[in-house]
C-alpha positions as CSV (number, residue, x, y, z in Angstrom):
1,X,22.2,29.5,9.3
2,X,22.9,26.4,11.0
3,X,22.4,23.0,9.9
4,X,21.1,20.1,12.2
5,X,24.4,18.7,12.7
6,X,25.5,22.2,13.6
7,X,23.2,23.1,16.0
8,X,23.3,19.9,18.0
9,X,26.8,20.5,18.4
10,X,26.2,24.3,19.3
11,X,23.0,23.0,22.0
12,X,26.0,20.8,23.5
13,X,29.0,23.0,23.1
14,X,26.5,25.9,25.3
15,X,25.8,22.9,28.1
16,X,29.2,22.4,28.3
17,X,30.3,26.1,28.7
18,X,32.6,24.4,25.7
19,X,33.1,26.4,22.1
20,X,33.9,23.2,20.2
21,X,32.8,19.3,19.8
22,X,34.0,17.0,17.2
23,X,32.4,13.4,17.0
24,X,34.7,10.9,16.8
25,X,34.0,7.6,14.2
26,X,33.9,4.4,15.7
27,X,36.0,1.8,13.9
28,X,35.1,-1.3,12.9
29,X,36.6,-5.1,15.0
30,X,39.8,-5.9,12.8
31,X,39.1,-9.3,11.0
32,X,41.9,-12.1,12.3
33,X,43.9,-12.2,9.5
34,X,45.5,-15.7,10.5
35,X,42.2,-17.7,9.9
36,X,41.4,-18.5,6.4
37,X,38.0,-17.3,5.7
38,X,36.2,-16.9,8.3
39,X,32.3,-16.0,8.6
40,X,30.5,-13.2,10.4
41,X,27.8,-11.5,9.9
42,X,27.0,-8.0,10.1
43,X,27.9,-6.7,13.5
44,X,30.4,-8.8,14.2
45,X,29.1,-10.5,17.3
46,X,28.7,-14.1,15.2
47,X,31.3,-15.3,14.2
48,X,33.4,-18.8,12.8
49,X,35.4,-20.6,10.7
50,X,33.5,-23.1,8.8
51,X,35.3,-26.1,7.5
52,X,34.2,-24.7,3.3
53,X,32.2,-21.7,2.5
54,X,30.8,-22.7,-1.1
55,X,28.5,-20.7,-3.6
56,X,27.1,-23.1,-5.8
57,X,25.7,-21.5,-9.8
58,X,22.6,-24.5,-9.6
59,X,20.2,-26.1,-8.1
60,X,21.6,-29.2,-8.9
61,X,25.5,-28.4,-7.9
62,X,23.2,-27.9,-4.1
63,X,21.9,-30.9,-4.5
64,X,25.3,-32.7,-4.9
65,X,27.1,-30.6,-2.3
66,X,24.6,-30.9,0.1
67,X,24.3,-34.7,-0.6
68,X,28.0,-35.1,-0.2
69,X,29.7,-32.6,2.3
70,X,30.7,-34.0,6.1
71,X,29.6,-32.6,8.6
72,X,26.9,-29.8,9.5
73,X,25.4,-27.7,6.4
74,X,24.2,-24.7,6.9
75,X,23.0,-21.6,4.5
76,X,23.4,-18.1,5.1
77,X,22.0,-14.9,3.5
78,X,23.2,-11.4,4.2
79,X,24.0,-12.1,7.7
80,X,21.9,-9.7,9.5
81,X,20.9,-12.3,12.2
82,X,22.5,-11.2,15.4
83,X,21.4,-15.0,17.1
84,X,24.2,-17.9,16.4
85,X,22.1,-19.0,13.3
86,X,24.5,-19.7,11.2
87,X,28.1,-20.4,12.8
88,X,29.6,-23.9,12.3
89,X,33.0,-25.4,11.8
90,X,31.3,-27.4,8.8
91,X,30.2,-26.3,5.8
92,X,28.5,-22.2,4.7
93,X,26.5,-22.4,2.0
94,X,25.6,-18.6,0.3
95,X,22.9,-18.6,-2.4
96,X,24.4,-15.3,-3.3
97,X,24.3,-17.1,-7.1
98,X,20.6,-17.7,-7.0
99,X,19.4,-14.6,-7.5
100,X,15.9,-13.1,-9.6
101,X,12.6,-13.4,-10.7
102,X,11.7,-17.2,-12.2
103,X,8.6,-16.3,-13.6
104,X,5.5,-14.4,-12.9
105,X,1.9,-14.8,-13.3
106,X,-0.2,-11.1,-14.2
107,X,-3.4,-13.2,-13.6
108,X,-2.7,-14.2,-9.7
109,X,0.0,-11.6,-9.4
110,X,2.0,-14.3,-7.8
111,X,5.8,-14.5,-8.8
112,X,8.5,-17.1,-8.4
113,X,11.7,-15.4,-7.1
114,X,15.1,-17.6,-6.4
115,X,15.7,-17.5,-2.5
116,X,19.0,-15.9,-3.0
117,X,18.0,-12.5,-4.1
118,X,18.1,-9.8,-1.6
119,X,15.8,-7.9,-1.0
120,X,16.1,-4.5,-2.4
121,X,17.0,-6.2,-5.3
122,X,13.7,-7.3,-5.7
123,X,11.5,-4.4,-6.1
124,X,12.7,-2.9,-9.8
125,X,12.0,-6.9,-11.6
126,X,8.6,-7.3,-9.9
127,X,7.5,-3.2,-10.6
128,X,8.7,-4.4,-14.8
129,X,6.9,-7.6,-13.9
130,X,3.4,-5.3,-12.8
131,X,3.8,-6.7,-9.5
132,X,4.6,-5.8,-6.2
133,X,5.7,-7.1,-2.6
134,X,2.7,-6.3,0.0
135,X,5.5,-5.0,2.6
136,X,8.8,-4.7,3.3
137,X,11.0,-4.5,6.7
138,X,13.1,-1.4,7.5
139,X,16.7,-2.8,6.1
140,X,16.6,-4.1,2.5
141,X,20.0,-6.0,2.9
142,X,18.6,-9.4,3.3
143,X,18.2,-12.4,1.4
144,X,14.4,-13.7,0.6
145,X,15.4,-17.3,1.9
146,X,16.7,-15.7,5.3
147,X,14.1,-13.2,5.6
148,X,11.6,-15.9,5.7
149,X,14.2,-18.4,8.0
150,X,13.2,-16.1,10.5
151,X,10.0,-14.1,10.2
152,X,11.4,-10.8,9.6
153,X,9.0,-8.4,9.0
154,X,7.6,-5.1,8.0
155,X,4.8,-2.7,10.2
156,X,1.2,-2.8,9.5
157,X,-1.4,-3.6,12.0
158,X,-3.1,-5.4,9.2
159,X,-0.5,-6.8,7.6
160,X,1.8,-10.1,8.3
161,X,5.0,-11.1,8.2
162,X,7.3,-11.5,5.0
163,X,6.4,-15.3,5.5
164,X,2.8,-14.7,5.9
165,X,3.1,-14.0,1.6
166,X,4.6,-17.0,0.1
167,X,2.2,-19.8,-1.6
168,X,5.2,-21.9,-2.1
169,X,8.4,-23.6,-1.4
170,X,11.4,-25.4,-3.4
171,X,13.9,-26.9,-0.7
172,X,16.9,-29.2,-0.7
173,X,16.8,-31.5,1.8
174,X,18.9,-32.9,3.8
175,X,19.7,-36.6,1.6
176,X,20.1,-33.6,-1.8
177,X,16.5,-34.4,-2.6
178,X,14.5,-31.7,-4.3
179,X,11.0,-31.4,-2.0
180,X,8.3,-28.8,-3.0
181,X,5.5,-27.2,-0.9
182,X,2.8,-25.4,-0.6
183,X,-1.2,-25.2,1.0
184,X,-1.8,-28.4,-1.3
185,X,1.2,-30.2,-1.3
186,X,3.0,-31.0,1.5
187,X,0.8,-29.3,3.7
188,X,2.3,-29.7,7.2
189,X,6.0,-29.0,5.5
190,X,4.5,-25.9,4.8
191,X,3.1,-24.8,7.5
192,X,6.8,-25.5,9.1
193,X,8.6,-24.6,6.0
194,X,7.6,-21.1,6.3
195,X,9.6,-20.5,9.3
196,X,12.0,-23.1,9.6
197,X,15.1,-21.3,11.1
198,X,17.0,-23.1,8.3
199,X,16.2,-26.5,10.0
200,X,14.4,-28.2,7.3
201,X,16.2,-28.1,4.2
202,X,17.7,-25.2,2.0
203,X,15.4,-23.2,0.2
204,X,16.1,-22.1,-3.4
205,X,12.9,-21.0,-4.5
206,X,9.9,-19.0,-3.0
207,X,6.7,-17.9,-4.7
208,X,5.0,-15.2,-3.6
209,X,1.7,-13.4,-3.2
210,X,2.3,-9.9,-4.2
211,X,0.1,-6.9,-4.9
212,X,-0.5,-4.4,-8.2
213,X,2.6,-1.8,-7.9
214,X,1.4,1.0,-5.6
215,X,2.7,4.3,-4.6
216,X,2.7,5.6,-0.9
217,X,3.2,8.7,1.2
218,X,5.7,8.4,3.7
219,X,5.5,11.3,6.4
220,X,7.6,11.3,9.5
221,X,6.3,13.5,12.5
222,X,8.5,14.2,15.6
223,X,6.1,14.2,19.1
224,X,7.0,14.0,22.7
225,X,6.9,10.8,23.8
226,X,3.5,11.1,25.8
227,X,1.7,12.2,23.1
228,X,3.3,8.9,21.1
229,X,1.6,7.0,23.4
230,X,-1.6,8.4,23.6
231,X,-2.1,8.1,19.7
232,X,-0.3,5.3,18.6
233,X,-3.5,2.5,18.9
234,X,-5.4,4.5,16.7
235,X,-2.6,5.6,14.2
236,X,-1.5,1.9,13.9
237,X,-5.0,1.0,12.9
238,X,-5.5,4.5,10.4
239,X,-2.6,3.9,8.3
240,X,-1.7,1.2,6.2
241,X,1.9,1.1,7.8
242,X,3.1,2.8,11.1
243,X,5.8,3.0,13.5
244,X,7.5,4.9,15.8
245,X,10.6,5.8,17.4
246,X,11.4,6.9,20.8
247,X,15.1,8.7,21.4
248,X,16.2,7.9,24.8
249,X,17.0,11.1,27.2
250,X,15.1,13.0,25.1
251,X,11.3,12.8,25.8
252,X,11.1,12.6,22.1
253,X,10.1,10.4,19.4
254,X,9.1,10.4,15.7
255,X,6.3,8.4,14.4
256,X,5.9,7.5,10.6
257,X,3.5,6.1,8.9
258,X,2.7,4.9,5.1
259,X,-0.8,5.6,2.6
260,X,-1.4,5.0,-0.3
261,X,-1.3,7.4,-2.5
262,X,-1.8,8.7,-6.6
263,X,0.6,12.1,-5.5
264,X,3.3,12.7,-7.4
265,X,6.8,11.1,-6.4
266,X,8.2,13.9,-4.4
267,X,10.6,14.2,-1.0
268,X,11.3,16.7,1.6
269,X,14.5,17.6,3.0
270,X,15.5,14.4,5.5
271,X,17.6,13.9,8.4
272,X,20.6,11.6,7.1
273,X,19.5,8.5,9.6
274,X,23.2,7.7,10.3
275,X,24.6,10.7,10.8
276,X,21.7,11.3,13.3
277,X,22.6,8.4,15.1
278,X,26.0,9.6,15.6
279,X,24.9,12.8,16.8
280,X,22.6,10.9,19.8
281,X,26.3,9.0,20.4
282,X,27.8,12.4,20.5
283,X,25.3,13.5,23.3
284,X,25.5,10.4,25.1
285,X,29.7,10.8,25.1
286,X,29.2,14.6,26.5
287,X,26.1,14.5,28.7
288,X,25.6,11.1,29.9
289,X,26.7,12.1,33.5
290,X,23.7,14.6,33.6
291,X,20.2,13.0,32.3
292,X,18.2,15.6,32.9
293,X,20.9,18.4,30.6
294,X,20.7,15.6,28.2
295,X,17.0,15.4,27.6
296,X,17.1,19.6,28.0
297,X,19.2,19.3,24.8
298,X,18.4,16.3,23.0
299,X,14.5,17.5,23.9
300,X,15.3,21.1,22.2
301,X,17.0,20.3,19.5
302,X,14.6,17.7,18.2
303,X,11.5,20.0,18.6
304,X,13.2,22.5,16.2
305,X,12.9,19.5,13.5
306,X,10.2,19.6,10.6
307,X,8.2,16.8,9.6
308,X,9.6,15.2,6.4
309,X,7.2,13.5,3.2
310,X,7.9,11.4,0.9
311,X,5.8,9.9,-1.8
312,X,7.6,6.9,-4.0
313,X,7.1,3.6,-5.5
314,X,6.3,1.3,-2.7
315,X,9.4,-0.8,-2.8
316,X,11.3,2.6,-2.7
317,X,9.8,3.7,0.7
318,X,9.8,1.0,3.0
319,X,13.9,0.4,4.0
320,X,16.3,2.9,5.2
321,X,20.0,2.1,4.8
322,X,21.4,1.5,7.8
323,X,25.3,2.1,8.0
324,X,25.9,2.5,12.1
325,X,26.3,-0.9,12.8
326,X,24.7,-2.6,16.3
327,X,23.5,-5.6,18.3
328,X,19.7,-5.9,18.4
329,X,17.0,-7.8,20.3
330,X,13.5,-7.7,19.5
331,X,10.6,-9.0,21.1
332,X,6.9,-9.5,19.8
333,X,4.5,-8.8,22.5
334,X,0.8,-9.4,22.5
335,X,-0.3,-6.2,21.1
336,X,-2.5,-5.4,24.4
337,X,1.0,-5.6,26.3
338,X,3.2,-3.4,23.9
339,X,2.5,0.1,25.3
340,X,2.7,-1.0,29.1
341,X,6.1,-3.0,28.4
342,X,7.8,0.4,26.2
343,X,6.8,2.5,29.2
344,X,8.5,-0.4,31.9
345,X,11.4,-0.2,29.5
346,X,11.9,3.5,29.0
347,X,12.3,3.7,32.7
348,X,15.0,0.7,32.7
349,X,16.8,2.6,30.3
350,X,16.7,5.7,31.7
351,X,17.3,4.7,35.1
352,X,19.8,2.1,34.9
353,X,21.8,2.8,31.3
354,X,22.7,6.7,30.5
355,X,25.5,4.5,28.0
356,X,22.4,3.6,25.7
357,X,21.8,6.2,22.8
358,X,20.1,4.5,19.8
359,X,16.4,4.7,19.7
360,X,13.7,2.0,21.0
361,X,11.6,1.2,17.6
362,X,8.4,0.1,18.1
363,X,6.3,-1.5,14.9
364,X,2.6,-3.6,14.8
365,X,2.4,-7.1,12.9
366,X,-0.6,-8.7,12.1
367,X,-1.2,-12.7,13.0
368,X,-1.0,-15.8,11.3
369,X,-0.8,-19.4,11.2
370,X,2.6,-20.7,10.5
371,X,3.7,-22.7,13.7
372,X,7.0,-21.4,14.5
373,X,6.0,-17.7,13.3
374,X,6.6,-15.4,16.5
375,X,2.6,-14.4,15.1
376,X,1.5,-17.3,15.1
377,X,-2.4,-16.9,16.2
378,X,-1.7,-12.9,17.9
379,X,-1.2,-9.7,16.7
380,X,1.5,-7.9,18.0
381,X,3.8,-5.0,19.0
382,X,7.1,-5.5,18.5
383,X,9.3,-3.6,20.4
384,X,13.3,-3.8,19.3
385,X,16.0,-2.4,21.6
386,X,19.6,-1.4,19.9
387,X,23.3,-1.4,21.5
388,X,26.2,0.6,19.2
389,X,28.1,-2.8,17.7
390,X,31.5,-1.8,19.4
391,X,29.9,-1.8,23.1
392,X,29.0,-4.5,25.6
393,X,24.9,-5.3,24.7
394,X,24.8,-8.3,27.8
395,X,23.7,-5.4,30.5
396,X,21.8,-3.4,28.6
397,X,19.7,-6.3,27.1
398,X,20.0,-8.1,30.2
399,X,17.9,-5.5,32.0
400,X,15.4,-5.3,29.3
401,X,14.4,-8.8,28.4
402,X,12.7,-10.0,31.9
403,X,10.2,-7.2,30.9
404,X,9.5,-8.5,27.1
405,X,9.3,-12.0,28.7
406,X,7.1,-11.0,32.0
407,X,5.0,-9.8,29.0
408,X,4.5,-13.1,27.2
409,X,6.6,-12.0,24.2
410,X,8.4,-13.8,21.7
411,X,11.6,-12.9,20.7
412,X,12.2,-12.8,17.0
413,X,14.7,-15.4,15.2
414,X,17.1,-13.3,14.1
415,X,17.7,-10.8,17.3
416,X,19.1,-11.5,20.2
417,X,17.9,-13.3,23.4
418,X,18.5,-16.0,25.9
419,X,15.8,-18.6,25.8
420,X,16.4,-22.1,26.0
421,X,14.2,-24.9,24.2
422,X,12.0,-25.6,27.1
423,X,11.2,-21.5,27.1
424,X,10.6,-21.5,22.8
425,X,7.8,-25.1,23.8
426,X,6.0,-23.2,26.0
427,X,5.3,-20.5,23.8
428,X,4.6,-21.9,20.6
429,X,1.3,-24.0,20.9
430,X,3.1,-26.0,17.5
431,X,6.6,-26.6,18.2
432,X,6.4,-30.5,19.1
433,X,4.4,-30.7,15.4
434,X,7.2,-28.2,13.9
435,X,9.8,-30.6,15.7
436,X,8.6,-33.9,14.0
437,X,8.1,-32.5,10.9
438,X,12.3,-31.5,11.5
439,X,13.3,-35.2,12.3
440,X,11.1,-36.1,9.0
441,X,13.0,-34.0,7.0
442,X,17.1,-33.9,8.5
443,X,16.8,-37.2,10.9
444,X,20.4,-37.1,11.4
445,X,21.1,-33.1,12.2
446,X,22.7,-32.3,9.1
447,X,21.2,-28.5,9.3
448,X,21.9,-28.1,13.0
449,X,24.6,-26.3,14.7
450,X,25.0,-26.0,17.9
451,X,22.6,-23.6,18.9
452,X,20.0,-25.6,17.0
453,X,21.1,-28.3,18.8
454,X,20.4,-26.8,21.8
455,X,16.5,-25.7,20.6
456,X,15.6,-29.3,19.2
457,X,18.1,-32.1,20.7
458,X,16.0,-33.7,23.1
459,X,13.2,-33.9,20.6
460,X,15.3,-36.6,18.9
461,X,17.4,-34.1,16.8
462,X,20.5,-35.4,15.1
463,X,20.0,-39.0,16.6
């Protein structure tokens, strides 16, 4: 009997009139051996060599460094931001050494977590603690201080951000001091704080509101993509969490969706996610010249997939590990929008990029109030489009973004895009608030690199 692998390869082989097809492994951009420690984050498109790249073991060894080091400072996480966040030629700061839970409260279920802990780290201390995050995004790699630098979130019509969760902030600013926030105190540095973009200060503590831990069921159904469509308003608002994927030259998708549930931790057989993406590359190297053979296979083989369960701890279910590496954008339309932009970008794709093989993923957010929160007063769909990390993204996005933008959508921090500072003012009712709050707080642009220079410089940044 064949496995999945197997008879991809077989539906290809047969539209090939070929008996054999081996899928080659991409290699990864060979680091520049001649520079001494350089920076770059995970696909490799950022990249630089900072003047020090430090890791300080305290608060207070921040404080000093901070205080004292020349030039721009700027922290960085995991380094799953595909935007030029964090590249400077003065100093990287990691909190890779502030890491953990700080203290919890069973009474509020609210926990203090240092801003250096990643997040699939965080899960098994807060489940011992009796506690539990409210959501999670789909890659568990990044730290809590970036994840909130720049909204990331999970899926959940009625449920926010990661930053929508946190009742507090600890931040170095930019003279060393230690400044802390929350609805209370500080107010308006809060409201900022939340999303900040790393332009405020450094944060090395967050508390959060979490939940009681919970258990969900995780099922994953593959559709055509028409039938996606016709459903997906109604499924985002039925389950607690959903999402969906659509497979390009395929006329398939999967959605998935979380419950809670009291079942028994259990899982079906899965599809490896990686090695599935590799397969879709396979396709695309053997049957890009012929759409319509590529969605006659693609198409078959996916319909001959079972849906897949699984019910586990909630920290457990949410992130998939992601080991094909790419370059992303993501925008977050109004959720009235989201439907009409996929269907405007499917046929971009389709039409104008048979290179493009990683799936469209589609997720729902719910809004909030935090000014420079891509949420900020709308719920949305967010739709994220995907280039393999060893291939030229600048077409492919380039074709795609005038239709997230001619929808009024907001790109998220981290992913990229090409908006200037006059394009982020007219979309964020509170970016002239966020921006004075910023000269309060760094009045000489010690957390600004160039591209932050670029977003906040003629607001008075760094001068």
């Amino acid at each position: 009997m064949l496995n999945r692998r197997g008879m991809l390869q077989a539906l290809v082989a047969a539209a090939l009139g070929s008996s054999a097809v081996s899928l080659a492994s991409g290699s990864a951009v060979a680091a520049d051996s001649q520079r001494r420690l350089p920076w770059r984050n995970w696909s490799g498109s950022q990249q630089c060599l900072p003047g020090a790249r430090v890791a300080p073991a305290s608060v207070a060894q921040l404080q000093e460094l901070v205080a004292g080091a020349p030039g721009v400072v700027r922290a960085v996480g995991a380094g799953h931001s595909f935007t030029p966040l964090v590249p400077t030629d003065g100093t990287i700061v990691s909190l890779a050494r502030l890491t953990g839970l700080v203290e919890h409260d069973s009474r509020t279920l609210q926990a203090t977590l240092w801003a250096g802990s990643r997040l699939g780290d965080i899960g098994g201390p807060l489940e011992q603690a009796g506690q539990a995050l409210v959501n999670m995004p789909d890659i568990d790699e990044q730290s809590l201080a970036g994840c909130l630098a720049t909204a990331t979130h999970g899926t959940g019509a009625g449920i926010g951000c990661m930053s929508s969760f946190v009742e507090g902030l600890q931040l170095v600013d930019a003279r060393g001091d230690l400044v802390e926030c929350d609805r209370l105190r500080n107010p308006e540095l809060f409201a900022a704080a939340r999303v900040s973009l790393g332009t405020l200060g450094i944060i090395t503590q967050v508390k959060l509101q979490n939940l009681a831990p919970y258990r969900l069921r995780r099922e994953t159904v593959w559709r055509e993509f028409d039938e996606i469509l016709e459903i997906a308003e109604s499924e985002a608002d039925k389950h607690r969490n959903f999402e969906f994927y659509y497979v390009p030259f395929s006329g398939m998708g999967f959605t998935d969706a979380h419950d809670l549930s009291d079942d028994p931790v259990s899982s079906t057989e899965k599809i490896d996610g990686n090695e599935g993406v590799r397969d879709l590359q396979l396709a695309r190297d053997w049957l890009d010249w012929s759409p319509r053979l590529r969605e006659l296979v693609l198409g078959s083989y996916m319909k001959t997939l079972g849906d897949e369960v699984t019910v586990a701890n909630s920290w457990k279910n949410y992130a998939s590990e992601r080991n094909v590496r790419f370059n992303e954008m993501e925008y977050h339309l109004p959720r009235e929008h989201g439907l009409k932009a996929l269907r405007e970008v499917r046929l971009a794709l389709e039409t104008r990029h048979p290179e493009v093989f990683f799936p469209i993923e589609v997720r729902y957010v719910k809004h909030d109030d935090i000014w420079l929160s891509p949420f900020y007063e709308r719920d949305c769909c967010s739709i994220a489009v995907h280039r393999f990390f060893e291939e030229d993204y600048v077409p492919y996005f380039r074709t795609i973004e005038p239709i997230f933008r001619k929808y009024h959508g907001r790109p998220h921090w981290g992913k990229l895009n090409t908006l200037q500072q006059a394009d982020f003012r007219k979309l964020y009712p509170r970016w002239e608030d966020f921006a004075a709050v910023r000269r309060e707080m760094d009045p000489r642009g010690r957390f600004l690199n160039p591209y932050l220079a670029g977003l906040f410089a003629s607001n008075g940044a760094g001068q």
